[in-house]
N, C-alpha and C positions, 0 to 999 in steps of 0.2 A: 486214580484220576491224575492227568499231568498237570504238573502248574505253569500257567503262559508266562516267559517271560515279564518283568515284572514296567519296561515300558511298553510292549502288548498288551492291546485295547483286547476285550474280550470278542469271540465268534461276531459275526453281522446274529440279526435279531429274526428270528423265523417268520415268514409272511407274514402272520397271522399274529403276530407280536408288533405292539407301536415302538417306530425305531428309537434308540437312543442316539446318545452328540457320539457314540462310539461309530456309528453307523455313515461313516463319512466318503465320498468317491476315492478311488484308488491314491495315492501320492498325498492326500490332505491329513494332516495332525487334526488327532481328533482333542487335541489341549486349544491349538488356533481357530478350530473351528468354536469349540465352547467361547471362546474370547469374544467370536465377531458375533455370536448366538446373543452374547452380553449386551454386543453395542446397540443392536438392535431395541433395549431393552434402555437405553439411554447412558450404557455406562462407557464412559471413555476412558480409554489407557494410551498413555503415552508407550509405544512399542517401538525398537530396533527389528527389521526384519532381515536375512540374511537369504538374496535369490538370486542363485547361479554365480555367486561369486562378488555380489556386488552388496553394498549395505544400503538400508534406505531406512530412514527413523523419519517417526511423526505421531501426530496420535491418531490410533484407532477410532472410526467411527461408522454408524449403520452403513448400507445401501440409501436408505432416504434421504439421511442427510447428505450423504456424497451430493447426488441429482440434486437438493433442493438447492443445495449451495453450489453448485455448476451451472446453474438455470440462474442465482442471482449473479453470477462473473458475470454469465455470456451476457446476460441483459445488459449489463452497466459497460457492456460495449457498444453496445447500438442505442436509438431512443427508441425509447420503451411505446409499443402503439402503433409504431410506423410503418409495418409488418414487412420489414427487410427480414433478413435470412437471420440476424442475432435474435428475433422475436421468434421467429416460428421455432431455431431450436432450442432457447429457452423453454418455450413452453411444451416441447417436446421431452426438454428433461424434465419438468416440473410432473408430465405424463407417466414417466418410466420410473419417478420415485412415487407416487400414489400406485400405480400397478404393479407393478415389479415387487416393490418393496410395502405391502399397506402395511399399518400401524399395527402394531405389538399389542394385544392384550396382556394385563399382568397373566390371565390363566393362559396364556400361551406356554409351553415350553421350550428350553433353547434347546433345540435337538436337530433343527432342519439341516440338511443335508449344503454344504459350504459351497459356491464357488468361484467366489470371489472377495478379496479385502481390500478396503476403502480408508486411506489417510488422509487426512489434514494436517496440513502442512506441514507435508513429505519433502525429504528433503535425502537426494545419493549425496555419499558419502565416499569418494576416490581413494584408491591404497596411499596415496601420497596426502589424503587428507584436505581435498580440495572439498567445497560443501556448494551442491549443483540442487536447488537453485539457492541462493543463501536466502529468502523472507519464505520459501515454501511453497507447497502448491498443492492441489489436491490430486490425490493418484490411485489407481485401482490396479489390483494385479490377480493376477488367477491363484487361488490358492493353492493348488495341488504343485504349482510350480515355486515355492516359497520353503528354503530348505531348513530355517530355523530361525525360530521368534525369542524374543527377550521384551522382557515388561521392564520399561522405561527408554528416555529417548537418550541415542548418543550427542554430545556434544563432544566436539572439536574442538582446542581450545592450541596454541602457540608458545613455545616454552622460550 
């Protein structure tokens, strides 16, 4: 029997077998995917993430909480009740983090298949060391398009 290289994730898992966090769409780290499996589960990490050349740090957090806390921004730009267009999509995201994302059971496992990751206050980071936006923001990105993660945030600092 051959041995997989030793950063190859083992085969995908036969039908008939419940998938593991190895089990992830084409291009996505099955290390990143466990990470955001976590956040789901309430645990946050401050990450650098490295895609397509560009850096972006902030910390990790669910789907839920992305929506839940993009529904309070947009709200606290309109008044709240007055059913302008910052109400409806508020509670449109406040929809897409109950559906999309429902609540974690501890017997849940983190194994679901990744397609996107979610920062708070995300923040690019320019080759020249410009910091866009500098107080952060919250930011999603596809994971399969995300070339390489690091656990803790870059700071910038002027010598």
């Amino acid at each position: 029997m051959s041995e997989l290289p030793p950063d190859e994730p083992p085969p995908p898992a036969d039908e008939d077998q419940e998938p593991t966090i190895f089990d992830q769409p084409d291009g996505t780290d099955w290390y990143l995917a466990w990470l955001v499996n976590m956040s789901d589960f309430g645990v946050e990490h401050a990450v650098t993430l490295h895609v397509s050349g560009a850096i972006i740090t902030g910390t990790l957090i669910s789907g839920r909480s992305f929506f839940r806390e993009l529904a309070e921004l947009t709200r606290g730009r309109g008044v709240p009740g007055d059913g302008t267009i910052t109400d409806t999509m508020a509670t449109s995201y406040e929809a897409f983090a109950e559906n999309m994302y429902p609540e974690t059971q501890e017997s849940d496992r983190p194994t679901r298949p990744v397609g996107y990751v979610h920062l708070r206050n995300a923040r690019v980071i320019t080759g020249e060391g410009t910091v866009i936006p500098r107080n952060g923001t919250l930011w999603r990105g596809k994971a399969s398009a995300i070339d390489g993660v690091a656990l803790g945030a870059l700071e910038v600092t002027r010598g």
